[in-house]
mmCIF file of the N, C-alpha and C atoms, coordinates in Angstrom:
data_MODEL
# 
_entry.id   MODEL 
# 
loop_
_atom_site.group_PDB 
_atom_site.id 
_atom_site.type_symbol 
_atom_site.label_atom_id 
_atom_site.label_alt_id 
_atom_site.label_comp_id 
_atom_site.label_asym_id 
_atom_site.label_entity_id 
_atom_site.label_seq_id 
_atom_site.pdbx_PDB_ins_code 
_atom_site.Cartn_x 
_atom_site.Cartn_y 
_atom_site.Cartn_z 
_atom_site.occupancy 
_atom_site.B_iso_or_equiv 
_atom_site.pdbx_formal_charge 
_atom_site.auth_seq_id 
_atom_site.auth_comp_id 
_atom_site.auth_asym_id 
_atom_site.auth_atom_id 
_atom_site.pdbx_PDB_model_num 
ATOM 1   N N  . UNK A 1 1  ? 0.854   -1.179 0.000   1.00 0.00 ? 1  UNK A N  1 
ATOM 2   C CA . UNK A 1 1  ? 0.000   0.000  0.000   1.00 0.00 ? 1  UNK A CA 1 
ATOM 3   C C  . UNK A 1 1  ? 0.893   1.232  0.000   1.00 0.00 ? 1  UNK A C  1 
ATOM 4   N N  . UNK A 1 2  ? 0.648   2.272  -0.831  1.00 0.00 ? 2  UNK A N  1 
ATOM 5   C CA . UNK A 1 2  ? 1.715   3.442  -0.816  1.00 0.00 ? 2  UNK A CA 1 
ATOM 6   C C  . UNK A 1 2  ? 1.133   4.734  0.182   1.00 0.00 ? 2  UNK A C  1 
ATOM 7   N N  . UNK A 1 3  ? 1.599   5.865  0.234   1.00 0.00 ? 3  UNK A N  1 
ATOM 8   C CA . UNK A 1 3  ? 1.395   6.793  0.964   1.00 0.00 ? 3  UNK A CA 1 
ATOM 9   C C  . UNK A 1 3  ? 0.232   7.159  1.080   1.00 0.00 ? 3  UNK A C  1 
ATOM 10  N N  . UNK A 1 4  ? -0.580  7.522  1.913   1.00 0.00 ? 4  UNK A N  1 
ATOM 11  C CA . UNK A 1 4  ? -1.635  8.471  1.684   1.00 0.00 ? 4  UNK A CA 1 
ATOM 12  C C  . UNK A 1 4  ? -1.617  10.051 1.793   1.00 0.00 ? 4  UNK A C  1 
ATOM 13  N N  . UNK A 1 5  ? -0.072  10.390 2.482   1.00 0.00 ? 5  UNK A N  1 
ATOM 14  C CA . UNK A 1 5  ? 0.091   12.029 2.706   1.00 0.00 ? 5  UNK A CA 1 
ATOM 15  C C  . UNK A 1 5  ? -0.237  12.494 1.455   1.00 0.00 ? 5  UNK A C  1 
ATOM 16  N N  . UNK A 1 6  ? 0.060   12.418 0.470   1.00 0.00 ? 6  UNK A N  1 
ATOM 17  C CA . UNK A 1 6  ? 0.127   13.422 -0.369  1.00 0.00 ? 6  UNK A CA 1 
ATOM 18  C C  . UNK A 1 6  ? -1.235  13.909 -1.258  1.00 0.00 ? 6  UNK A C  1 
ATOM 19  N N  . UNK A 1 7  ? -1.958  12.486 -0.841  1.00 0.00 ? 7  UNK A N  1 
ATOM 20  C CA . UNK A 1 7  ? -3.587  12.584 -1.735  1.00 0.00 ? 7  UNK A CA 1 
ATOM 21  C C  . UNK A 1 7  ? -3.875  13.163 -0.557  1.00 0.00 ? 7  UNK A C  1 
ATOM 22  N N  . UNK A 1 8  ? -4.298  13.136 0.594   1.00 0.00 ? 8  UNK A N  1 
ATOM 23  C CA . UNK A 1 8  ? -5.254  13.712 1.808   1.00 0.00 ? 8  UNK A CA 1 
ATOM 24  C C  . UNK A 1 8  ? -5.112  15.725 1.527   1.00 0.00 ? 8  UNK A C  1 
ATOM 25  N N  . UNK A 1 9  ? -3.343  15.887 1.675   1.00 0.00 ? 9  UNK A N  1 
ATOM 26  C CA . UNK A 1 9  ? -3.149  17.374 1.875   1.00 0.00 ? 9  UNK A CA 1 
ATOM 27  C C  . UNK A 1 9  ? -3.768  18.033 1.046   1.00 0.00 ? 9  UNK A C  1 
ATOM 28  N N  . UNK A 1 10 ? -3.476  16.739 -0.456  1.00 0.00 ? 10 UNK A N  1 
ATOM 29  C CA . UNK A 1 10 ? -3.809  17.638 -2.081  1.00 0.00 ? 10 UNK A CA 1 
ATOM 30  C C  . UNK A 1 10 ? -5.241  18.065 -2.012  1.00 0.00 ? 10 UNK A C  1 
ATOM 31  N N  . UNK A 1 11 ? -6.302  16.883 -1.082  1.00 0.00 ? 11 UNK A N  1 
ATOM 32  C CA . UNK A 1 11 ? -7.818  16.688 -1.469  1.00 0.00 ? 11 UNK A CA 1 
ATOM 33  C C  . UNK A 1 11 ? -7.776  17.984 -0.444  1.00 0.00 ? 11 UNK A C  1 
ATOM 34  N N  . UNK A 1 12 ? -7.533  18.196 0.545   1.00 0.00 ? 12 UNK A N  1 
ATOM 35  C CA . UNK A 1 12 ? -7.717  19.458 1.803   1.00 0.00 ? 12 UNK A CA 1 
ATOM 36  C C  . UNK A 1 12 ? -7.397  20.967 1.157   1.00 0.00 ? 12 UNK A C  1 
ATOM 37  N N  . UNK A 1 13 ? -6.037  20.836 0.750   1.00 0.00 ? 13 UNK A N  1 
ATOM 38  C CA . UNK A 1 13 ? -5.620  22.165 0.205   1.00 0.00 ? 13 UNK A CA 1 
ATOM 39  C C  . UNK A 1 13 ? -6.435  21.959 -1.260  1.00 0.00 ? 13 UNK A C  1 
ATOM 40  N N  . UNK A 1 14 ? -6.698  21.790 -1.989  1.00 0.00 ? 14 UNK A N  1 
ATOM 41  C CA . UNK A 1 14 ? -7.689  22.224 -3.515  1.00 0.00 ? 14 UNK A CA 1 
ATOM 42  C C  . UNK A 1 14 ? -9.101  22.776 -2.727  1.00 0.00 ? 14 UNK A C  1 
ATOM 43  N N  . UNK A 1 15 ? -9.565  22.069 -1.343  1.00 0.00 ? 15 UNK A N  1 
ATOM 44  C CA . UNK A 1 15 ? -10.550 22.697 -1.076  1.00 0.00 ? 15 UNK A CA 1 
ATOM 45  C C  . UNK A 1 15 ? -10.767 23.891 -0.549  1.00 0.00 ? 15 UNK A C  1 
ATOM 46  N N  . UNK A 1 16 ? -9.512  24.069 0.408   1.00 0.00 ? 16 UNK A N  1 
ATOM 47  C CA . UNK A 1 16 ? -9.066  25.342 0.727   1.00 0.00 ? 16 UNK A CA 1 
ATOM 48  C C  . UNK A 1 16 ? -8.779  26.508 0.170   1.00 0.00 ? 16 UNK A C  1 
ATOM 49  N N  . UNK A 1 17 ? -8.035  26.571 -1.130  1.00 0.00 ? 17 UNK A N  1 
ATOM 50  C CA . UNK A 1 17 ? -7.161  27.374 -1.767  1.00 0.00 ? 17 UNK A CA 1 
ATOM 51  C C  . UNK A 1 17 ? -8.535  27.476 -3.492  1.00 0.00 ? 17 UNK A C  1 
ATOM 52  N N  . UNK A 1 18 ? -9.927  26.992 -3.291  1.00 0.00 ? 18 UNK A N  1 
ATOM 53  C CA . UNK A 1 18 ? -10.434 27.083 -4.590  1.00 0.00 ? 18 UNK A CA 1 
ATOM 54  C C  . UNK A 1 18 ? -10.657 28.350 -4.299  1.00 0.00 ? 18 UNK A C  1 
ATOM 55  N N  . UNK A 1 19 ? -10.821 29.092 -5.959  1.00 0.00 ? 19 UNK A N  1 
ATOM 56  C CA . UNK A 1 19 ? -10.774 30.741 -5.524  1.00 0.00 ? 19 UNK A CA 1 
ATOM 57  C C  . UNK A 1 19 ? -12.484 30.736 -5.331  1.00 0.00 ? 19 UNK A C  1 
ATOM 58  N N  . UNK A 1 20 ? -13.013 31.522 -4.731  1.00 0.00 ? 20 UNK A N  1 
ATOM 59  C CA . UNK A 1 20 ? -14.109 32.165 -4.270  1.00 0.00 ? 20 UNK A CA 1 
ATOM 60  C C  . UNK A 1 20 ? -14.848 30.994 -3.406  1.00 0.00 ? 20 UNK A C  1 
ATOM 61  N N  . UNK A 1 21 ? -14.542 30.247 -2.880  1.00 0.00 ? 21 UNK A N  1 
ATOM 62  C CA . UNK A 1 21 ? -14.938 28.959 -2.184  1.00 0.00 ? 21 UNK A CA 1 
ATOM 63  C C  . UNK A 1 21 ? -15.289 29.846 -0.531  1.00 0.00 ? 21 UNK A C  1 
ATOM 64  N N  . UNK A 1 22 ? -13.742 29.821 -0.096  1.00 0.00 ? 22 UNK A N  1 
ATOM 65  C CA . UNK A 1 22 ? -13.948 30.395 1.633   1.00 0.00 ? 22 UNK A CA 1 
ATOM 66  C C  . UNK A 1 22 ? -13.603 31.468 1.199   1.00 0.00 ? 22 UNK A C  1 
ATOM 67  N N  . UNK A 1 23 ? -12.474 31.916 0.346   1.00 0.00 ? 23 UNK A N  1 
ATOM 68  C CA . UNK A 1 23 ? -11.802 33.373 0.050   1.00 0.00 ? 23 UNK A CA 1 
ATOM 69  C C  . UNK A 1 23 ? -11.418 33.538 -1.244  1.00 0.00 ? 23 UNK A C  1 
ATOM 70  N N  . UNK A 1 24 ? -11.414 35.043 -1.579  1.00 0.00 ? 24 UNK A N  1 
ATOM 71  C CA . UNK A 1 24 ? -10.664 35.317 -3.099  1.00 0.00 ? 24 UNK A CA 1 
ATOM 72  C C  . UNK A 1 24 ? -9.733  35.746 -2.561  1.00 0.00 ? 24 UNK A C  1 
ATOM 73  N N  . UNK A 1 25 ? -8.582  35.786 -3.584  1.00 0.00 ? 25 UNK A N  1 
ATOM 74  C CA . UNK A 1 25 ? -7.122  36.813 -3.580  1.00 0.00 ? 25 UNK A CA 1 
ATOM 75  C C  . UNK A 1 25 ? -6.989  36.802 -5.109  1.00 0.00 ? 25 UNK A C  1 
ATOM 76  N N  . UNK A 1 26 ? -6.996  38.217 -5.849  1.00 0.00 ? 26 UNK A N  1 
ATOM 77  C CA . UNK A 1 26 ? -7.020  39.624 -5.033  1.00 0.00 ? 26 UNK A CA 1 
ATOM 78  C C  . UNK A 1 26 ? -8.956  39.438 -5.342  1.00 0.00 ? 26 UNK A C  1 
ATOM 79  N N  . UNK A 1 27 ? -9.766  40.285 -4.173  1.00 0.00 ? 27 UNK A N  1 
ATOM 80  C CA . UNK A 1 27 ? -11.267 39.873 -4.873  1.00 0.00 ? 27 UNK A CA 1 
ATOM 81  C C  . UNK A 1 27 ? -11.816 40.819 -6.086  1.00 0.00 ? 27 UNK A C  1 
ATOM 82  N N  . UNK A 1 28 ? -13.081 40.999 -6.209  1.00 0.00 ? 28 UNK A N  1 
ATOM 83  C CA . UNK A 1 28 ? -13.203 42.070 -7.664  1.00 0.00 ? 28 UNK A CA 1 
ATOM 84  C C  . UNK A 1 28 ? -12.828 43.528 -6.982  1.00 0.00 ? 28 UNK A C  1 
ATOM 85  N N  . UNK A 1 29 ? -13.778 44.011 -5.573  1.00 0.00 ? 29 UNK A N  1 
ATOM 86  C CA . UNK A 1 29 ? -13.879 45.256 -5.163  1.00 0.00 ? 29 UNK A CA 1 
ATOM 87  C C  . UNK A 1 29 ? -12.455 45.255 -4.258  1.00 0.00 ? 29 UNK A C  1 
ATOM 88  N N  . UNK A 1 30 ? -12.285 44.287 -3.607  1.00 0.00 ? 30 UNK A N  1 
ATOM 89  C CA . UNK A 1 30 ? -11.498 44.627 -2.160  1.00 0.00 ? 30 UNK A CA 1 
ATOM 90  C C  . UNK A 1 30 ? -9.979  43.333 -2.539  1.00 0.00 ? 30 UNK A C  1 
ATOM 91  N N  . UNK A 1 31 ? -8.685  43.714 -1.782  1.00 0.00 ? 31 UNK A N  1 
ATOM 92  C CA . UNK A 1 31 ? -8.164  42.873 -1.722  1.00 0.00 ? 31 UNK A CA 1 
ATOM 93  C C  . UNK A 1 31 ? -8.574  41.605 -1.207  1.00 0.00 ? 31 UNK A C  1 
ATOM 94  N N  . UNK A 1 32 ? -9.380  40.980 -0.450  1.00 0.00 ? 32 UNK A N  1 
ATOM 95  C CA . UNK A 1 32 ? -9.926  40.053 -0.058  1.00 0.00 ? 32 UNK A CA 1 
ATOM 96  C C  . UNK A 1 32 ? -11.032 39.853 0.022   1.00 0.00 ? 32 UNK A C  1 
ATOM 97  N N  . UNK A 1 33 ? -11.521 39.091 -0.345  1.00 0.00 ? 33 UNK A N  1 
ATOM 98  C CA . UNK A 1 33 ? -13.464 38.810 -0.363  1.00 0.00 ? 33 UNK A CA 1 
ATOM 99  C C  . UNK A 1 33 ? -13.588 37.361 0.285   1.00 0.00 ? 33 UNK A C  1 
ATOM 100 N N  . UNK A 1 34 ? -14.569 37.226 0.890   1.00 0.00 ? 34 UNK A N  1 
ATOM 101 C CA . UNK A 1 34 ? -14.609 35.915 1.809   1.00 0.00 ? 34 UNK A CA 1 
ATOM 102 C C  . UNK A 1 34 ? -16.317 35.279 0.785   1.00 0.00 ? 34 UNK A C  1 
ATOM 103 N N  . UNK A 1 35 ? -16.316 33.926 0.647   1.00 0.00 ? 35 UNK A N  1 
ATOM 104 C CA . UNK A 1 35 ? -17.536 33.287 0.060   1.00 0.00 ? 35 UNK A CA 1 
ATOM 105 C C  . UNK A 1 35 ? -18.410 34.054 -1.073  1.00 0.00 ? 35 UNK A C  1 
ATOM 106 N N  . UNK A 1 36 ? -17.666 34.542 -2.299  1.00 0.00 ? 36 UNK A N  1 
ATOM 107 C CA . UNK A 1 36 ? -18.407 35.221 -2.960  1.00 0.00 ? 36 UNK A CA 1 
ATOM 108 C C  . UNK A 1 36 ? -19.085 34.522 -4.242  1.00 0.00 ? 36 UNK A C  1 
ATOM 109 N N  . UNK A 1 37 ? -17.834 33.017 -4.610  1.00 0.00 ? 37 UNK A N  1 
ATOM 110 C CA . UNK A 1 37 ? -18.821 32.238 -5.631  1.00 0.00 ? 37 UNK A CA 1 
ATOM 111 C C  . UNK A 1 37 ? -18.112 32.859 -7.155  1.00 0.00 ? 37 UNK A C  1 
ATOM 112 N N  . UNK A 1 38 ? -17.290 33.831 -7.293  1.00 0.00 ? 38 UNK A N  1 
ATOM 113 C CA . UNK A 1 38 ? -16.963 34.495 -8.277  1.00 0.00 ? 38 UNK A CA 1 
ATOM 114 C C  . UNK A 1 38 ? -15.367 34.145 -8.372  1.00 0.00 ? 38 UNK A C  1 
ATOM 115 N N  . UNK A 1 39 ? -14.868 34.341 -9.540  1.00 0.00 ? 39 UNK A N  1 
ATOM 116 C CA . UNK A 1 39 ? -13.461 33.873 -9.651  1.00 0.00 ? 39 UNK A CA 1 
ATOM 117 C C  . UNK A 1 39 ? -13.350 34.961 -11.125 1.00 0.00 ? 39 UNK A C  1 
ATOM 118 N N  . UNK A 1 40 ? -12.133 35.041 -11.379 1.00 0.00 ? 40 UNK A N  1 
ATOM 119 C CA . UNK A 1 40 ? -11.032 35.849 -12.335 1.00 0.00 ? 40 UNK A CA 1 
ATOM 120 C C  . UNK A 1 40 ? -9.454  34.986 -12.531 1.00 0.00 ? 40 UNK A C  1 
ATOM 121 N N  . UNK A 1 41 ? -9.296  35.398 -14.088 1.00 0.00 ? 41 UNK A N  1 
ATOM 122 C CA . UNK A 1 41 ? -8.103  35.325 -14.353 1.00 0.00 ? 41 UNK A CA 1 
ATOM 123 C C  . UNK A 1 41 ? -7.294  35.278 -12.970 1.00 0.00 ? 41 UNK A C  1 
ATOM 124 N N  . UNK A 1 42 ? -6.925  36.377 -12.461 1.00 0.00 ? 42 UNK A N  1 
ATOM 125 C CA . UNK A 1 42 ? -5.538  36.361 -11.277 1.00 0.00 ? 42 UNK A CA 1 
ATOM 126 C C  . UNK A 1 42 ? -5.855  35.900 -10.829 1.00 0.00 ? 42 UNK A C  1 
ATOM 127 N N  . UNK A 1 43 ? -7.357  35.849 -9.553  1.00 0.00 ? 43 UNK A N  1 
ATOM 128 C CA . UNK A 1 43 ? -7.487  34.847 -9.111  1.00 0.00 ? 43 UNK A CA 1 
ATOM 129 C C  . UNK A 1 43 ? -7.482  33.315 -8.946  1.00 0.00 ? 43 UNK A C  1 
ATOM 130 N N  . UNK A 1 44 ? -7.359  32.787 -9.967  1.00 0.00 ? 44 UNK A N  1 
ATOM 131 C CA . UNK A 1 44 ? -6.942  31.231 -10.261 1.00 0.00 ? 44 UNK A CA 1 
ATOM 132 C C  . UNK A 1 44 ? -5.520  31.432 -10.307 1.00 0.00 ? 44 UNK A C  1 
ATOM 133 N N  . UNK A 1 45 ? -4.825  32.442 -10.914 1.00 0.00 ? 45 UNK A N  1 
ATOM 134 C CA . UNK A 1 45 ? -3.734  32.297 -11.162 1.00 0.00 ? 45 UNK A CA 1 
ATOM 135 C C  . UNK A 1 45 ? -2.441  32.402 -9.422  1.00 0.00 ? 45 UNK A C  1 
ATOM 136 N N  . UNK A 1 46 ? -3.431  33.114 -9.011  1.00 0.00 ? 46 UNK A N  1 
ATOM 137 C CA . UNK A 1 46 ? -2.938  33.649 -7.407  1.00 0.00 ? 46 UNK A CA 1 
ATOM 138 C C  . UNK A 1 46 ? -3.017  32.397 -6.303  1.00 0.00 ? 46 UNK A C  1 
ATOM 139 N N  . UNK A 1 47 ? -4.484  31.831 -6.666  1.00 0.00 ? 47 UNK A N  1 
ATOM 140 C CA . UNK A 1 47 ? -4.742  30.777 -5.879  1.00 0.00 ? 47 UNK A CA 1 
ATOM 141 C C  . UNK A 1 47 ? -3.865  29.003 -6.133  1.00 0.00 ? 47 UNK A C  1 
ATOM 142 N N  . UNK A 1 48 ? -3.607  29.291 -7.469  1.00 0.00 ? 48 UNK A N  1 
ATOM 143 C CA . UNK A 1 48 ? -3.140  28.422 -7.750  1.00 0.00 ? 48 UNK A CA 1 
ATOM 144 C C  . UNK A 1 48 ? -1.288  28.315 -7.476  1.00 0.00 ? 48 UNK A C  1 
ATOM 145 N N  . UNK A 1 49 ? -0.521  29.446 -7.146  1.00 0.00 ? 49 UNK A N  1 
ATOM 146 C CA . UNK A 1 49 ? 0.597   29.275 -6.856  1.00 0.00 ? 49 UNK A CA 1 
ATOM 147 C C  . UNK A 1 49 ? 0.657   28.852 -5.583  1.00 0.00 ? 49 UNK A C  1 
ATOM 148 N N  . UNK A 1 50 ? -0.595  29.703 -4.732  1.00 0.00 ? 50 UNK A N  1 
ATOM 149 C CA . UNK A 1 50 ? -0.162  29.335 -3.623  1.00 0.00 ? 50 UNK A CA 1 
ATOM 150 C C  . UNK A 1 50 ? -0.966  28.012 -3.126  1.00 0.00 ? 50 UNK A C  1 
ATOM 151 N N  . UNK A 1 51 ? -1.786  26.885 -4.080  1.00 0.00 ? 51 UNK A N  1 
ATOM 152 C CA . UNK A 1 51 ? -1.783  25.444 -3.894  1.00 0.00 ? 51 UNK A CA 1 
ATOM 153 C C  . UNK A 1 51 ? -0.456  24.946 -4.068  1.00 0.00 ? 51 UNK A C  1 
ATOM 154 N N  . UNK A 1 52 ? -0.153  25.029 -5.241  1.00 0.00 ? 52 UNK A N  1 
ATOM 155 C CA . UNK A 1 52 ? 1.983   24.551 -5.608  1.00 0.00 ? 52 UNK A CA 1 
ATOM 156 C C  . UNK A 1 52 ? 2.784   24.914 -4.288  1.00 0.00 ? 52 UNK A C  1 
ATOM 157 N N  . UNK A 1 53 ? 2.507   26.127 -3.362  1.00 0.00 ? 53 UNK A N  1 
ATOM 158 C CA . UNK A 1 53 ? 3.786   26.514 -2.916  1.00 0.00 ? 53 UNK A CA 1 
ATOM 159 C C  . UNK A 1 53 ? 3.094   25.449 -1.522  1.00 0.00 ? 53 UNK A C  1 
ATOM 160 N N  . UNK A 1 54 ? 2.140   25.520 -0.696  1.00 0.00 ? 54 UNK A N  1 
ATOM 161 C CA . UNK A 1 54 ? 1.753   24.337 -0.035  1.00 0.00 ? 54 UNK A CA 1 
ATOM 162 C C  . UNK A 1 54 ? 2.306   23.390 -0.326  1.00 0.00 ? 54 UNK A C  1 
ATOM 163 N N  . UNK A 1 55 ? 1.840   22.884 -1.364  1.00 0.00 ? 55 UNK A N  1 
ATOM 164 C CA . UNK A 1 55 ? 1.910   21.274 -1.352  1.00 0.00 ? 55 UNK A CA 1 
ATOM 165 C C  . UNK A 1 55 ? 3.378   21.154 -1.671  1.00 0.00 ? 55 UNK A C  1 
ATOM 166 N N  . UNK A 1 56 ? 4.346   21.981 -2.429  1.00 0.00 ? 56 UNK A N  1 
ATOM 167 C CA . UNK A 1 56 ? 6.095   21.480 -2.222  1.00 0.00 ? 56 UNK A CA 1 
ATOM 168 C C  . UNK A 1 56 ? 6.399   21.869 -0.204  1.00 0.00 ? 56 UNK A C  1 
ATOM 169 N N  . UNK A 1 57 ? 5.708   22.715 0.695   1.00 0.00 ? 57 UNK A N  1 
ATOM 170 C CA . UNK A 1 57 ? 5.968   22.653 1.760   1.00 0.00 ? 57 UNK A CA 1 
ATOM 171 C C  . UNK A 1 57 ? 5.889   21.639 2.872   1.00 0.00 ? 57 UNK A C  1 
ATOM 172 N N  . UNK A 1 58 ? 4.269   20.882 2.150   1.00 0.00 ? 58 UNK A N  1 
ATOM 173 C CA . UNK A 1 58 ? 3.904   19.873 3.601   1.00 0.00 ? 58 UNK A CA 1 
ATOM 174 C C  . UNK A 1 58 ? 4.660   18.301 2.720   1.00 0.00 ? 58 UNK A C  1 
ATOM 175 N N  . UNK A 1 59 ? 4.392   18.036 1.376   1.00 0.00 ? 59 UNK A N  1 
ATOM 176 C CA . UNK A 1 59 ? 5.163   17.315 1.047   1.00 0.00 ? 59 UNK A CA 1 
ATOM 177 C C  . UNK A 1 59 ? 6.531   16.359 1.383   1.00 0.00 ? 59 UNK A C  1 
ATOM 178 N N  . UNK A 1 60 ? 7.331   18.038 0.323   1.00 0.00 ? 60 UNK A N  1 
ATOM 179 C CA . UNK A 1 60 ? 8.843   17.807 0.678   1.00 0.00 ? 60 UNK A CA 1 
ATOM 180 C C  . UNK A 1 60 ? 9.776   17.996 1.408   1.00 0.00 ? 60 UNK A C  1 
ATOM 181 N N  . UNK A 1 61 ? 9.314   19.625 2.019   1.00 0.00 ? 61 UNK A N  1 
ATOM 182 C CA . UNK A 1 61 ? 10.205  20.173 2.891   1.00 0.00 ? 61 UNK A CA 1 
ATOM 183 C C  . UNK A 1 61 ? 9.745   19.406 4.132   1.00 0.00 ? 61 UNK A C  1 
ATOM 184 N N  . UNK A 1 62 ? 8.136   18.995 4.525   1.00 0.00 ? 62 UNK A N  1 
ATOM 185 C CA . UNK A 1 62 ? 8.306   18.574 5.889   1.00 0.00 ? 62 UNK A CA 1 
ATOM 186 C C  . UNK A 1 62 ? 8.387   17.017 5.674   1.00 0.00 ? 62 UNK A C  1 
ATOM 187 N N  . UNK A 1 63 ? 7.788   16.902 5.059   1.00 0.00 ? 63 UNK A N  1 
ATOM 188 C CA . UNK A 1 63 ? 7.498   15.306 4.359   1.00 0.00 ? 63 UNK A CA 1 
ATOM 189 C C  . UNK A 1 63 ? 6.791   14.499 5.239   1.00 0.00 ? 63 UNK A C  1 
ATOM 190 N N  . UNK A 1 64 ? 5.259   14.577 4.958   1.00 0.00 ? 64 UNK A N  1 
ATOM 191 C CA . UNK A 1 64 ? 3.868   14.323 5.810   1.00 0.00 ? 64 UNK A CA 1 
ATOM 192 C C  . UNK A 1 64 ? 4.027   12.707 5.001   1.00 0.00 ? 64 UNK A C  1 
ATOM 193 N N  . UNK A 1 65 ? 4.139   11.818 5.799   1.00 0.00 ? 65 UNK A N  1 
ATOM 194 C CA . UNK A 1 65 ? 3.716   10.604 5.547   1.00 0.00 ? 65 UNK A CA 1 
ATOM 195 C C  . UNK A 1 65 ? 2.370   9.571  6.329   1.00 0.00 ? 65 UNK A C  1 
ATOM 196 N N  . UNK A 1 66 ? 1.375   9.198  5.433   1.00 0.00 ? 66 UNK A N  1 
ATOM 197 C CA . UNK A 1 66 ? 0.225   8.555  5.983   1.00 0.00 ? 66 UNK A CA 1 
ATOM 198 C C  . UNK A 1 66 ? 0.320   7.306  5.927   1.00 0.00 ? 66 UNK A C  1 
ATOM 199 N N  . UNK A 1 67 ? 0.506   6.479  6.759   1.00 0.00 ? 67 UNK A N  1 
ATOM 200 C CA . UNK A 1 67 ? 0.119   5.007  5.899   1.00 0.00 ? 67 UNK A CA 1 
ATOM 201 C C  . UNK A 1 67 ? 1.580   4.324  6.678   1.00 0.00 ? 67 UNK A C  1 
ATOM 202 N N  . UNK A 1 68 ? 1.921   3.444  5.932   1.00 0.00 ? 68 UNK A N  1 
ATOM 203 C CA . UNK A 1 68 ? 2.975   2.283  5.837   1.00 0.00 ? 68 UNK A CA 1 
ATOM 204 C C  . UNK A 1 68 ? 4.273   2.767  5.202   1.00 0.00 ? 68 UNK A C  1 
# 
C-alpha cells in the first residue's frame, strides 16, 4: 500500500485554496473577499501558486507521511 500524505493534503488544500470557495485573492472590489462564488483570471492564477507553494511545503520540505 503506498502513501496516503500526499492525496489527503492535495484533497484538503484544492478545497481550501479554490478561488471564491472560503476566500478570493485579489477579490473584484477589495483585496480580499470571503464566500463570494466568483473567480477571475488572477485569481486562479494567485490561488493556484499558492496550492503549488503548499503542497512542495507539507510534502517535501516537511514530508507528511500517511500510511505504511
Amino acid at each position: 500500500m503506498g502513501d496516503w500524505g500526499p492525496v489527503i493534503i492535495g484533497l484538503v488544500l484544492f478545497v481550501i485554496f479554490s478561488p471564491g470557495l472560503l476566500f478570493q485573492l485579489p477579490g473584484k472590489g477589495r483585496p480580499v473577499e470571503f464566500c463570494n462564488f466568483q473567480t477571475s483570471g488572477v485569481s486562479i492564477f494567485v490561488h493556484c501558486l499558492l496550492f503549488f507553494g503548499f503542497m512542495v511545503i507539507f510534502i517535501i520540505a516537511i514530508g507528511v507521511k500517511i500510511g505504511s
